[in-house]
C-alpha positions in Angstrom: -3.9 39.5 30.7 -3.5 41.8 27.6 -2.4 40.6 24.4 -2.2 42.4 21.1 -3.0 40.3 17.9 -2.2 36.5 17.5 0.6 35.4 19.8 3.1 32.8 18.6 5.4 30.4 20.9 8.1 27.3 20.3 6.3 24.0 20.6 8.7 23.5 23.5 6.8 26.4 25.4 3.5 25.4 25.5 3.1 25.2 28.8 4.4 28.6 29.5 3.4 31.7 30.6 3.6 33.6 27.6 4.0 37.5 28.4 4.1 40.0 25.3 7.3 42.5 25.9 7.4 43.8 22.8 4.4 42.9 20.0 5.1 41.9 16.3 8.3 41.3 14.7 11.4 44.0 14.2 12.3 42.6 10.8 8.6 41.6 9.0 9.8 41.5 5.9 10.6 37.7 5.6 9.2 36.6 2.0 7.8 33.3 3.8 6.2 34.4 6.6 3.4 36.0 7.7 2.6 35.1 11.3 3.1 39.0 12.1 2.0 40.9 9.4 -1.2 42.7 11.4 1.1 44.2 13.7 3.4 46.9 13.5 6.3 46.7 16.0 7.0 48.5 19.2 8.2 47.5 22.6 5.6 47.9 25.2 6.2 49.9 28.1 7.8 47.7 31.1 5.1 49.4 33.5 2.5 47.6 31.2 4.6 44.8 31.4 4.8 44.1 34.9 1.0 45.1 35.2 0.6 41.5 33.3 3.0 40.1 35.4 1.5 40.7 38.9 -2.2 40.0 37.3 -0.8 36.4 36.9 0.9 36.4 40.1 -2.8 36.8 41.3 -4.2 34.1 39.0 -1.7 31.2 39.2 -0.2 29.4 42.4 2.8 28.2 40.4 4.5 29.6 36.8 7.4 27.2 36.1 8.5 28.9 33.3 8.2 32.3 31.0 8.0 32.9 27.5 8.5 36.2 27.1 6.7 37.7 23.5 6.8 38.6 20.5 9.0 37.8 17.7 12.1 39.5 18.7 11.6 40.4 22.5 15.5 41.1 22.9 15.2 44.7 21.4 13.2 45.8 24.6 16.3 47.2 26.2 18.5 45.5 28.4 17.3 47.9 31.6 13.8 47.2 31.0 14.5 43.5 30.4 16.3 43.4 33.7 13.6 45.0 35.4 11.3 42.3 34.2 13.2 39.4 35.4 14.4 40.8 38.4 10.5 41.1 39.2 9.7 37.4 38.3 12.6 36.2 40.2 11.6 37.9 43.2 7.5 37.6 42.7 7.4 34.3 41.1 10.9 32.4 42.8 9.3 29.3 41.9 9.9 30.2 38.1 13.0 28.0 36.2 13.5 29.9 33.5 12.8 32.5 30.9 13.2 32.3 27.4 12.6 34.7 24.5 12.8 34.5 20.6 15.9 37.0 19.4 17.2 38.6 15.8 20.6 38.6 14.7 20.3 41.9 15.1 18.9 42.4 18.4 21.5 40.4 19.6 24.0 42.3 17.9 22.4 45.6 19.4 23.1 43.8 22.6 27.2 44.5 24.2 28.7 41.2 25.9 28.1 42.6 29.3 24.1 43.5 29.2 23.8 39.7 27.7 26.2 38.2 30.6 23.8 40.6 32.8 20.5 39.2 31.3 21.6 35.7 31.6 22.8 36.3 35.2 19.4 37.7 36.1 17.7 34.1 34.9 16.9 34.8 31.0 17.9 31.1 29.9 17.7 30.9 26.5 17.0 32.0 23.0 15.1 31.2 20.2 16.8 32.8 17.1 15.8 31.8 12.9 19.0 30.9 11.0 15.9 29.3 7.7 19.1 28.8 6.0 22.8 28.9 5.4 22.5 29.6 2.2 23.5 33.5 1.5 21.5 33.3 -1.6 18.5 32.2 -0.1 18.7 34.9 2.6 18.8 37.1 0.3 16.0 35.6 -1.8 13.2 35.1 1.7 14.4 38.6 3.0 16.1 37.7 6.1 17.6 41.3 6.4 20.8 39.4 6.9 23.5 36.9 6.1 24.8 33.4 7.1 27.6 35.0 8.7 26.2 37.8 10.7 23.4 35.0 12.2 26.4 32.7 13.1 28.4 35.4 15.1 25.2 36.3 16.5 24.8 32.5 17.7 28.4 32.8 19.1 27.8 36.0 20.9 24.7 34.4 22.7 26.6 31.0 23.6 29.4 33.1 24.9 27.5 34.9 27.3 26.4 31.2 28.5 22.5 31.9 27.0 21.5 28.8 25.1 20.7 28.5 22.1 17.5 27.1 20.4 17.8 27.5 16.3 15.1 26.7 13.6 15.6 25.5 9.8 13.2 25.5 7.0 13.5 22.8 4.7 12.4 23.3 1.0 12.8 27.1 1.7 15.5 27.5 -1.5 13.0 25.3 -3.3 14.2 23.0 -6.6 16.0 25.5 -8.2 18.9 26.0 -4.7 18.2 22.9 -2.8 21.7 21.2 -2.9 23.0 24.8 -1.6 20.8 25.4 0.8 20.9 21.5 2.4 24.8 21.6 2.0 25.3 25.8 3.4 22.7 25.1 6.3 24.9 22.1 7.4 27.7 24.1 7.5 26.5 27.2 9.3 24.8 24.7 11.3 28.5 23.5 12.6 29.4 26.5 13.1 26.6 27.7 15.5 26.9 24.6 17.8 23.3 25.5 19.2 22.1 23.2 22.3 18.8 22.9 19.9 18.4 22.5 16.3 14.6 22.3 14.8 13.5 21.6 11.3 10.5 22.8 9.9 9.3 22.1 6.6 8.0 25.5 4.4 4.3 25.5 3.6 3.4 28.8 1.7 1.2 30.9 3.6 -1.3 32.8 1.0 -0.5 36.9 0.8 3.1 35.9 0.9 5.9 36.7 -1.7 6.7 33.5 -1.8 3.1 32.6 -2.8 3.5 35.0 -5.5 6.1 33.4 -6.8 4.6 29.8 -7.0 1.7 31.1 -8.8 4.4 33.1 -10.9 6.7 30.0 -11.4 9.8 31.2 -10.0 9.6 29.3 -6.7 9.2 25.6 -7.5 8.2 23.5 -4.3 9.8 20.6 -3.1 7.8 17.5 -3.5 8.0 15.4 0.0 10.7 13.0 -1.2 13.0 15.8 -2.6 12.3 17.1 1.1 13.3 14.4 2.7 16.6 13.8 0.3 17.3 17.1 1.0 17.1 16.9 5.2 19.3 13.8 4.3 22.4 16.0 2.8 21.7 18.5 5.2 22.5 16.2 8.0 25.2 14.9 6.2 26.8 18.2 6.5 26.0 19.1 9.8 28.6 18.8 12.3 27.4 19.6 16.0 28.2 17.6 18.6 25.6 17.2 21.4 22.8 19.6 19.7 19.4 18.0 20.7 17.7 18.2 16.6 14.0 17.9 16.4 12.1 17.5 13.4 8.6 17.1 14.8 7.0 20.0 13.3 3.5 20.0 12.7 4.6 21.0 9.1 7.4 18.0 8.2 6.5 15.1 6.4 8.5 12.6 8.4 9.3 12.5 12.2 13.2 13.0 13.0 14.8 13.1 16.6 17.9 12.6 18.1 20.8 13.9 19.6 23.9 14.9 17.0 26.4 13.2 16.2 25.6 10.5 18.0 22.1 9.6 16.2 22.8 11.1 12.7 23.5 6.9 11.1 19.4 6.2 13.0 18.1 9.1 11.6 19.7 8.8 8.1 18.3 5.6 8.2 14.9 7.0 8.9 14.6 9.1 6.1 16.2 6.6 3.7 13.1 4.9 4.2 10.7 7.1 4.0 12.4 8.2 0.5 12.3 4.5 -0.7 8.3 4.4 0.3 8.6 1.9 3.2 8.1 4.6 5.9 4.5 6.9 5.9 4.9 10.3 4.8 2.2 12.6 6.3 -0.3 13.4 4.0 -0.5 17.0 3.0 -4.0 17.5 4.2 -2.5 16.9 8.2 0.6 19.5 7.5 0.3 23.0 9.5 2.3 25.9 10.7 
């Protein structure tokens, strides 16, 4: 198997065969991140591709299930794509599904048809970065995009039956936009209706611009019980009947999950006790990305 720098996954696909179809990040510009910053993009070639794909078929009896890598594997195009999952589905029948992370754009690059096409050939679901509804904040962390354009994105995808797994970032507006970003973020989080809705919790990564502007002053961090009070009006704004929300991120102070609406009272309750002190907060030391 051949990777190309660090490779990064959802918790929910650890126990995947991760595959790198394109390598770094299309966007990399994100003011809070950094996980792809030694790596300039490109899209490998699919005969390097399936290369990996029938050294594994060699190595392994059974692959359940495919990650295919890196941060925005949707921008290989929809032929090559095909021609990747047409060869796990007839090399590797036993497989259940495929999932990829995706961009707003990519998946705006992407007409109705080549994403009906892609789900049709087995590609399951996406992993796509909303960080916030907040247009202010987008703008502020670099997303390359707004609230709007990553909700019609999340529309496109569930249209063409894809689901839809979507991450927030609590804090990421800091003190200064934190009732905007908790109250915007419930809203767009409505809007999506994604089967999956995860919470992380930003930690500044050093080399970062949003490192710089700690040490600068202009980005003033959260402290965990603003966190929490925030994750509490976000909820309180989010609308989404049936998403499956996880906040179990190695980076969040406090443990949240449940199924929306249904468990929003259990997990407001949660948090309202860890803000009054009588639920432990994970200490800072035991926090990671």
């Amino acid at each position: 198997m051949r990777y190309i720098g660090n490779i990064y996954r959802p918790p929910s696909e650890a126990y995947s065969l991760i595959v790198q179809m394109t390598v770094g990040c299309s966007h990399n510009r994100c003011a809070f991140c950094d996980m792809y910053t030694d790596k300039h993009f490109f899209v490998r070639s699919v005969e390097d591709v399936l290369a990996d794909f029938a050294w594994c078929r060699r190595q392994y009896r059974h692959i359940g299930r495919v990650f295919l890598a890196d941060g925005d594997a949707l921008m290989a195009s929809s032929e090559d794509l095909l021609r990747v999952l047409t060869y796990i589905r007839r090399e590797i029948p036993e497989c259940e599904r495929v999932t990829c992370y995706a961009s707003p754009k990519s998946i705006r690059l992407k007409t109705d048809e080549e994403l009906r096409a892609l789900r049709a050939a087995n590609l399951q679901m996406v992993y796509m970065g909303l960080e916030s509804g907040s247009d202010a904040v987008l703008r502020r962390m670099r997303k390359g995009c707004s609230a709007e354009q990553i909700v019609a994105a999340a529309q496109k995808v569930r249209s063409a039956n894809i689901a839809l797994s979507v991450t927030a970032i609590s804090g990421l507006g800091g003190r200064e936009l934190w009732e905007e970003h908790a109250e915007q973020t419930g809203r767009v989080l409505s809007a999506m209706k994604a089967e999956y809705i995860g919470l992380l919790t930003l930690m500044v990564e050093p080399g970062t611009a949003a490192a710089q502007w700690v040490r600068q002053g202009s980005l003033t961090l959260l402290t965990p019980r603003e966190v929490l009070e925030e994750t509490y009006m976000l909820l309180e704004h989010t609308d989404s009947e049936g998403s499956v929300f996880r906040m179990n991120h190695a980076s969040n102070y406090l443990n949240l999950r449940g199924t929306l609406n249904r468990d929003r009272p259990a997990m407001l309750r949660q948090l309202r006790a860890g803000m009054e002190g009588s639920a432990a907060l994970k200490d800072e030391n035991w926090r990671a990305l």
